[in-house]
C-alpha positions, 0 to 999 in steps of 0.5 A, a space after each residue: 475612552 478606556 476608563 484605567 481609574 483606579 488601576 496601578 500601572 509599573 512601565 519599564 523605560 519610560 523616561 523617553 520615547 515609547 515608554 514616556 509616551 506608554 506612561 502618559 497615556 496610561 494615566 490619562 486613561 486614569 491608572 496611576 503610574 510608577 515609571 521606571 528606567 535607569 535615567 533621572 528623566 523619570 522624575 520629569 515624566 513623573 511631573 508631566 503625569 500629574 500634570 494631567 491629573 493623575 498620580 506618578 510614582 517615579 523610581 530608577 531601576 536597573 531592569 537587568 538586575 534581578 534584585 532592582 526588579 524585586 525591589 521595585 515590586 516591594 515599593 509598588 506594594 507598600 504604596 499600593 498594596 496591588 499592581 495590575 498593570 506591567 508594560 515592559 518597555 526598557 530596551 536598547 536597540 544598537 547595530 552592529 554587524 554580526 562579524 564585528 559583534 562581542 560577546 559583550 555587546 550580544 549579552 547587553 542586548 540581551 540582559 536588558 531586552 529579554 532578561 529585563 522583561 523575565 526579572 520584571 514579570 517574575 517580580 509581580 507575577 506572584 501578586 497578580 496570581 494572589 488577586 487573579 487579575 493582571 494585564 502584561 504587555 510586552 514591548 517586541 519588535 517586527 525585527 526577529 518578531 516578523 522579518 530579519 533586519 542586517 545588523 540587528 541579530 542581538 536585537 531581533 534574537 531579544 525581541 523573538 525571545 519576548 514573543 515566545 515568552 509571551 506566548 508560553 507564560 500566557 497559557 500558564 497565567 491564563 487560568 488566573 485572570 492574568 493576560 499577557 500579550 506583546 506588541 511588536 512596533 515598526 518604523 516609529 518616530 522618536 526624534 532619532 532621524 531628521 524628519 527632512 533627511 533622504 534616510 527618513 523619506 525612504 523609510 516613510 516610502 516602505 510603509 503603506 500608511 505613509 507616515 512614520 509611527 509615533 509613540 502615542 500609536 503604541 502607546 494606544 494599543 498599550 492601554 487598550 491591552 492593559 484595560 478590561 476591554 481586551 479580557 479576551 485577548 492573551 498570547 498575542 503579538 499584535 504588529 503596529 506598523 502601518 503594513 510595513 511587513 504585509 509587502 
């Protein structure tokens, strides 16, 4: 069991799905957690964190503004006065054929996945080069990561744009104890597709595991790369995808 005790934790959309579940399993590693998102369903999170015993700092934040971001920071440090731990997680994931695509919807995408993750990081990154410890990670995709999907060109562009991110800001962080890694989740359940329709079944055929991922299973390897047990690690974009990608 990864011990997080004493460990502050700020996780980006964490009201559902793989940030709900990113949250929770960070707090029963023992950090303490501030969950995030534009959503009201934070402050629910927030209950069922202390509900496993530890404590929960619920507050909306928009991650596609800069000043929200900062903003944020600024609340994490008068209650804590560190933050050692950074999941940026917030992120959409429309499809839409390229032909058909706006400009609007191409910028959407990309102001909430991959500008939300440079205003987050630029908010706290200051503190964590003061106290020379912190842990990033990145919440990518195997989409734009790894392979290409048909109708998810703004999303694959946001989610390659985070594993260069990660890649680059590791080598300029590294010298102060800062680690800063991506992971880049397959097929993942979160309720969106009937677990008895044709479309699920044909999905769980593609994946060698032979089942769909579940949130807790990034949410695993969130906590791991957020504890002192992967010191070792930096600039990497670990796949979690049950061997989708190496047929």
């Amino acid at each position: 069991m990864v011990n997080l005790r004493g460990k502050i934790a700020l996780v980006t959309g964490a009201g559902h799905g793989i940030g709900r579940e990113i949250a929770l399993a960070l707090a029963r590693s023992g950090a303490e957690v501030v969950v995030t998102d534009v959503s009201d369903k934070i402050f629910e999170v927030g209950k069922e964190i202390e509900s496993v015993g530890t404590k929960a700092f619920p507050v909306k934040c928009d991650v596609t503004d800069a000043k929200e971001a900062v903003a944020i920071e600024e609340k994490v440090l008068g209650k804590y006065e560190r933050i050692d731990i950074l999941v940026n997680n917030a992120g959409i994931y429309p499809q839409k054929p390229f032909l058909e695509m706006t400009m609007e919807e191409w910028n959407k995408v990309l102001s909430i996945n991959l500008n939300g993750v440079f205003h987050c990081t630029k908010a706290v990154i200051p503190k964590m080069v003061e106290q020379k410890y912190g842990k990033i990670v990145n919440i990518a995709s195997i989409a734009g990561a790894v392979i290409g999907y048909v109708n998810l060109a703004h999303y694959s562009a946001s989610k390659a744009g985070i594993v260069g991110f990660t890649k680059s800001l590791a080598l300029e962080m590294a010298q102060y104890g800062i680690n800063i890694n991506a992971i880049a989740p397959g097929p993942i359940d979160v309720g969106a597709i009937p677990t008895g329709s044709e479309i699920y079944q044909q999905i769980i055929k593609t994946i060698p595991i032979g089942r769909m991922g579940l949130p807790l299973d990034i949410a695993n390897l969130v906590v791991f790369l957020a504890s002192d047990e992967s010191s070792f690690i930096t600039g990497q974009c670990i796949v979690c995808d049950g061997g989708s990608t190496i047929l």
